[in-house]
C-alpha positions as CSV (number, residue, x, y, z in Angstrom):
1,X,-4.8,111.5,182.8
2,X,-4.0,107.6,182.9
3,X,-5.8,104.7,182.7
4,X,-4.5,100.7,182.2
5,X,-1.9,102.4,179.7
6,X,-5.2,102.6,177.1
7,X,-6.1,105.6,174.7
8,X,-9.5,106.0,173.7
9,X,-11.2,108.8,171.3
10,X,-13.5,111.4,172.8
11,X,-16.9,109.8,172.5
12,X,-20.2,112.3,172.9
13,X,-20.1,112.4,176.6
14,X,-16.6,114.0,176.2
15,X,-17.2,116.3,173.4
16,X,-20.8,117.6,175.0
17,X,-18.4,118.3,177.7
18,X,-16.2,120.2,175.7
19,X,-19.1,122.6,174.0
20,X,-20.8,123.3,177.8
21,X,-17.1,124.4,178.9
22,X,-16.0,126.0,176.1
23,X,-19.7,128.2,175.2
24,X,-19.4,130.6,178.1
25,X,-15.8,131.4,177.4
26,X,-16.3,132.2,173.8
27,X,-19.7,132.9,172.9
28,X,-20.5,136.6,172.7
29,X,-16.7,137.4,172.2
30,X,-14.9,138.4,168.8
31,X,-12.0,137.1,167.3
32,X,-9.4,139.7,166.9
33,X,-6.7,136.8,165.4
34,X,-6.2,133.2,164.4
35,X,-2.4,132.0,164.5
36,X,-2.4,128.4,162.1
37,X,0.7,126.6,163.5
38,X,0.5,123.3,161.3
39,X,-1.6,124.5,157.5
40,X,-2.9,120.8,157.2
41,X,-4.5,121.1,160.3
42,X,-6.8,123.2,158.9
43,X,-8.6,120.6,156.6
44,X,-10.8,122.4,154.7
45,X,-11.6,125.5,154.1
46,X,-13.8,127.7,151.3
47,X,-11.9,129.8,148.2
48,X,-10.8,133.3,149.9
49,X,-8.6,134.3,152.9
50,X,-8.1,131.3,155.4
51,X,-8.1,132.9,158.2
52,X,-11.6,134.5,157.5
53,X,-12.7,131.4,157.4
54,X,-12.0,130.4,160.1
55,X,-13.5,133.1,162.2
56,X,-11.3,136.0,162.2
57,X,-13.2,139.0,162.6
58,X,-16.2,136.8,163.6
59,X,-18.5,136.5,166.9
60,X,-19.4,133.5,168.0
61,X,-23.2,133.3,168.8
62,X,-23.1,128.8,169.6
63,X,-22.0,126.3,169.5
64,X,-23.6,123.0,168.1
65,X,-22.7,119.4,168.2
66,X,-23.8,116.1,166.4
67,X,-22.4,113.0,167.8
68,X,-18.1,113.3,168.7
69,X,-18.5,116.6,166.1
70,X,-18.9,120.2,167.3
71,X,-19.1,123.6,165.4
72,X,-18.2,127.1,166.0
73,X,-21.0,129.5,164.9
74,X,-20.6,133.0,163.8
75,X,-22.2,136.5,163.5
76,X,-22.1,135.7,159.9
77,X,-23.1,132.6,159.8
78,X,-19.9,131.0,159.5
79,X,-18.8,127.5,160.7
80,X,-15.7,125.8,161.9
81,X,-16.0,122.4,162.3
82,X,-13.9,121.2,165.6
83,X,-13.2,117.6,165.3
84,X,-11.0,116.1,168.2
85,X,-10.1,113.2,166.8
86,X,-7.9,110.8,169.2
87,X,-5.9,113.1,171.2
88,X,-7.4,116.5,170.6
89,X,-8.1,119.1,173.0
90,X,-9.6,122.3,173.1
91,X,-9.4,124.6,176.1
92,X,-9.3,128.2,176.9
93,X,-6.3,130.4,178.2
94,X,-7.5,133.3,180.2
95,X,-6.2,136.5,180.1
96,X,-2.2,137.2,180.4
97,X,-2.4,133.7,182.1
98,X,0.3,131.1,179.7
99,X,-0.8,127.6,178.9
100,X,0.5,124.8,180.8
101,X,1.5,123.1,177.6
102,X,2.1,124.9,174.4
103,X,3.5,121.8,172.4
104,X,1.3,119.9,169.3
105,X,-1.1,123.6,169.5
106,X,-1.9,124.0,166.1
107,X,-4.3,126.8,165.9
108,X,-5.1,129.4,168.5
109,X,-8.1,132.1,168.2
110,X,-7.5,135.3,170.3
111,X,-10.3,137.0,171.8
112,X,-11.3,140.5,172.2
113,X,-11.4,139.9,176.0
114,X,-7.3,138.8,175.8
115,X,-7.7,135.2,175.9
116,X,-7.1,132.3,173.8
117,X,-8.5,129.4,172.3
118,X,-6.4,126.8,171.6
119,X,-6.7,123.4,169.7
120,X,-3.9,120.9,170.7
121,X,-3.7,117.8,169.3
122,X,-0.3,115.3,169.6
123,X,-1.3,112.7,167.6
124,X,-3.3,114.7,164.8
125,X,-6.2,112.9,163.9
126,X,-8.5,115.9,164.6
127,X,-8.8,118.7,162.6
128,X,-11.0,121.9,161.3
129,X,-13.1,122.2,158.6
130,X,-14.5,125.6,157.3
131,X,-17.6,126.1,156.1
132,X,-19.3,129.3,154.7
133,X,-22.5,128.3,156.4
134,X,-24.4,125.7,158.8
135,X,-25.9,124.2,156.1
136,X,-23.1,123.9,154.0
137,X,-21.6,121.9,157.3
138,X,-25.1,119.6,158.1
139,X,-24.8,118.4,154.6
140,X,-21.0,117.9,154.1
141,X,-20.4,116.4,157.8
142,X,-23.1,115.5,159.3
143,X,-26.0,114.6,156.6
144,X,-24.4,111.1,156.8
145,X,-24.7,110.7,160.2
146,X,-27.6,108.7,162.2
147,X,-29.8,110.3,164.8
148,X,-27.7,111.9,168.3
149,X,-27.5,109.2,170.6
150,X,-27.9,111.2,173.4
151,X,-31.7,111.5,172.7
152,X,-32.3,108.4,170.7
153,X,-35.9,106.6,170.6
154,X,-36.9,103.1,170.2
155,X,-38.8,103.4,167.3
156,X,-35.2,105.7,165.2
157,X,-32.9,102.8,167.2
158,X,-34.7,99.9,165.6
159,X,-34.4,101.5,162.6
160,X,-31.0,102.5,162.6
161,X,-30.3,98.4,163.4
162,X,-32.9,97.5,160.4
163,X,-32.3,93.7,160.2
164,X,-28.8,94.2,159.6
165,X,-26.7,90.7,160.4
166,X,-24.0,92.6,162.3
167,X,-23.1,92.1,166.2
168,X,-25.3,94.5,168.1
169,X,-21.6,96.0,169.3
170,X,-20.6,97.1,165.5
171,X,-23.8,98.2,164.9
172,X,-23.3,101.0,167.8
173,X,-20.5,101.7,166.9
174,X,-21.5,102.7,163.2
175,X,-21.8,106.2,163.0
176,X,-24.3,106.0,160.3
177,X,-26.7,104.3,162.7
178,X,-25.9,106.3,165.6
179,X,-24.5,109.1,165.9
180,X,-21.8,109.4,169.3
181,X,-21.4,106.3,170.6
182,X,-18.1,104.9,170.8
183,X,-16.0,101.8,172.3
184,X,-16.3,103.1,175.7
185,X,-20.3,103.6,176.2
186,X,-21.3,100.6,173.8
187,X,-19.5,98.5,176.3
188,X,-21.4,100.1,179.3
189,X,-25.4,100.4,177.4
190,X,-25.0,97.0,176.5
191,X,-24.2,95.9,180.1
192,X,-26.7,98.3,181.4
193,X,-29.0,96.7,178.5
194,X,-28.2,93.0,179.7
195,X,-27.3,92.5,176.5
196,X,-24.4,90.2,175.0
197,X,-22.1,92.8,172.4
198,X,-21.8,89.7,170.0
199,X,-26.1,89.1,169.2
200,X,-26.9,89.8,166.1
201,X,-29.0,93.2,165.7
202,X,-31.8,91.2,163.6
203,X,-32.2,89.2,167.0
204,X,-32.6,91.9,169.8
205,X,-36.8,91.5,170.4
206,X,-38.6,95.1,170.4
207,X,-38.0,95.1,174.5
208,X,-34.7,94.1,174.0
209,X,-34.2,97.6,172.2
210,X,-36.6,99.6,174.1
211,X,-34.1,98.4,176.8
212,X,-30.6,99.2,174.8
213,X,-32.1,102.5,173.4
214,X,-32.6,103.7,176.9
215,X,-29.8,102.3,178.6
216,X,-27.5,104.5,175.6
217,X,-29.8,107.4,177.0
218,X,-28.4,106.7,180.8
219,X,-25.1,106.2,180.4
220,X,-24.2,109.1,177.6
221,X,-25.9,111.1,180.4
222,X,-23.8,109.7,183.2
223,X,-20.9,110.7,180.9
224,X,-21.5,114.0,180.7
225,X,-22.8,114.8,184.1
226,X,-19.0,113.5,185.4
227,X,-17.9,115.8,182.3
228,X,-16.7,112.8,180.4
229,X,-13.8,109.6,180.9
230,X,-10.1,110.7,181.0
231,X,-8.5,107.8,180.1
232,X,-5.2,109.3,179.0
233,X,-5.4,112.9,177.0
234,X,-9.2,114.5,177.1
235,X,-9.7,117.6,179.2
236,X,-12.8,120.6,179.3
237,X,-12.2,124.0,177.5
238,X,-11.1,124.7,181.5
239,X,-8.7,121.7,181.1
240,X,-10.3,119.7,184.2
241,X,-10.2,116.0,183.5
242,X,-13.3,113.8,183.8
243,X,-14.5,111.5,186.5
244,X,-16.4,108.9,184.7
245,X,-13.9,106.2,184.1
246,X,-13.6,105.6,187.4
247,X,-17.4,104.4,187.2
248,X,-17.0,102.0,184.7
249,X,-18.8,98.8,184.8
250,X,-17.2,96.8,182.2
251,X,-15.0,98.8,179.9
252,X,-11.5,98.0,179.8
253,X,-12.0,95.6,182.9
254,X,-11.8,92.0,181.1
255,X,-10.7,89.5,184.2
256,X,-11.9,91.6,187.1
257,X,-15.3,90.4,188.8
258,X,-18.5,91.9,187.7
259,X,-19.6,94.8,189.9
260,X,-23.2,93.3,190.2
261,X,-22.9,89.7,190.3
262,X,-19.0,88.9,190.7
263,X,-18.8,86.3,187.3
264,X,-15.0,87.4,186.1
265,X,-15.4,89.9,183.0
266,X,-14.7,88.7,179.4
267,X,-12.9,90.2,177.2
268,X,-12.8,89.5,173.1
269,X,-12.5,91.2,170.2
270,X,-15.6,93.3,167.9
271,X,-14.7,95.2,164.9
272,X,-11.6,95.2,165.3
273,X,-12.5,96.5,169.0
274,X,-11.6,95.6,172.7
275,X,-14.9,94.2,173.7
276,X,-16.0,93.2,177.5
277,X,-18.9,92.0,179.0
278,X,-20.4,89.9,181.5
279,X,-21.4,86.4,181.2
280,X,-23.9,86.2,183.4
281,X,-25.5,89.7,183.3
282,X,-25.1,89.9,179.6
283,X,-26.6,85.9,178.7
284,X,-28.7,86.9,176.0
């Protein structure tokens, strides 16, 4: 699970990943325990017993996802906000089978079928939040979000960038415009857009972001049809790493020659982010 040494945090493409893999193995099935290995993992959770709310005695009937944020449903309409943070995984231990690694778990859910969920996380930057209902969840978590960038328009894009003064790359990157797009796949739309990261979002014409907002489209769906980028830590609820980082076109390859016209890669620095683009294919 290496890449050039670099970390990166699961962006939607990874975490879409996650809730495919992870649905089949616990939707429909009951949780019979929840073992809490660090308490502040768990960062919030509503007045009563905590491990109630966090699913015991629950089924899970789906799992959502806005963005890099996922929820676990319940019977009862209970939801537990799984947030992976930088290093965080989530997989599934089957039955009598034991984990390949049981370090950094910090919560585990056992099923009524004998296996596990666990929730590893090294560097802890994820975490869980409880909530007594959907709702309650939408409008503490995800109410400040912008639309899901993995069906994103022209018209809620444009929008989202309003005439704001900002480099096209921070604007991606801003949650609160869009919603799942992170260092990794603002690089690769804005390549795939022929767009420069450093333009200002009041400049991009209306083609300019019919172009961006479908280029975000393509490659958030490229990420999750190669079931995300392993770079260093992320793995599926099966643990099986992802293929896309071997696809990259730009990201994390400043000095190395473009894939589609050869001008050597740039590199600089946007929001406080590794940046790379193109010269040549990204002019504008």
């Amino acid at each position: 699970m290496r890449h050039n040494g670099r970390r990166a945090m699961p962006e939607l493409p990874e975490v879409e990943t996650v809730r495919r893999t992870l649905g089949p193995r616990w939707i429909g099935r009951s949780v019979v325990a929840v073992k809490i290995g660090r308490a502040d993992f768990v960062r919030r959770a509503p007045a009563g017993p905590r491990l109630a709310a966090l699913g015991m005695g629950g089924t899970a009937t789906d799992i959502l996802r806005h963005g890099k944020q996922m929820a676990v449903v319940f019977d009862d309409g209970r939801a537990v906000h799984l947030h992976l943070g930088m290093s965080g995984q989530v997989f599934v231990v089957a039955p009598g089978t034991a984990p390949a690694r049981t370090d950094h778990v910090h919560i585990r859910w056992m099923l009524n079928d004998g296996s596990a969920v666990l929730f590893r996380d090294p560097r802890r930057f994820g975490g869980v939040w409880a909530f007594a209902t959907v709702e309650e969840l939408q409008r503490e978590r995800w109410e400040a979000l912008g639309p899901d960038a993995l069906t994103i328009g022209t018209a809620r894009l444009r929008q989202g960038l309003g005439h704001s003064g900002r480099a096209v790359k921070a604007c991606l990157l801003d949650q609160a415009v869009l919603a799942g797009v992170g260092n990794i796949y603002a690089d690769e739309a804005l390549f795939v857009a022929g767009i420069a990261p450093h333009t200002l979002a009041r400049d991009l014409s209306p083609e300019q972001t019919t172009r961006l907002a479908r280029a975000v489209r393509a490659v958030l769906r490229a990420g999750v049809r190669a079931r995300g980028s392993t770079l260093r830590d992320f793995v599926d609820a099966d643990s099986r790493e992802g293929s896309q980082q071997s696809r990259f076109r730009v990201y994390g390859r400043a000095g190395q020659p473009c894939r589609e016209c050869g001008a050597t890669l740039l590199g600089s620095v946007i929001s406080q982010r590794t940046t790379t683009h193109c010269p040549a294919c990204q002019a504008v």
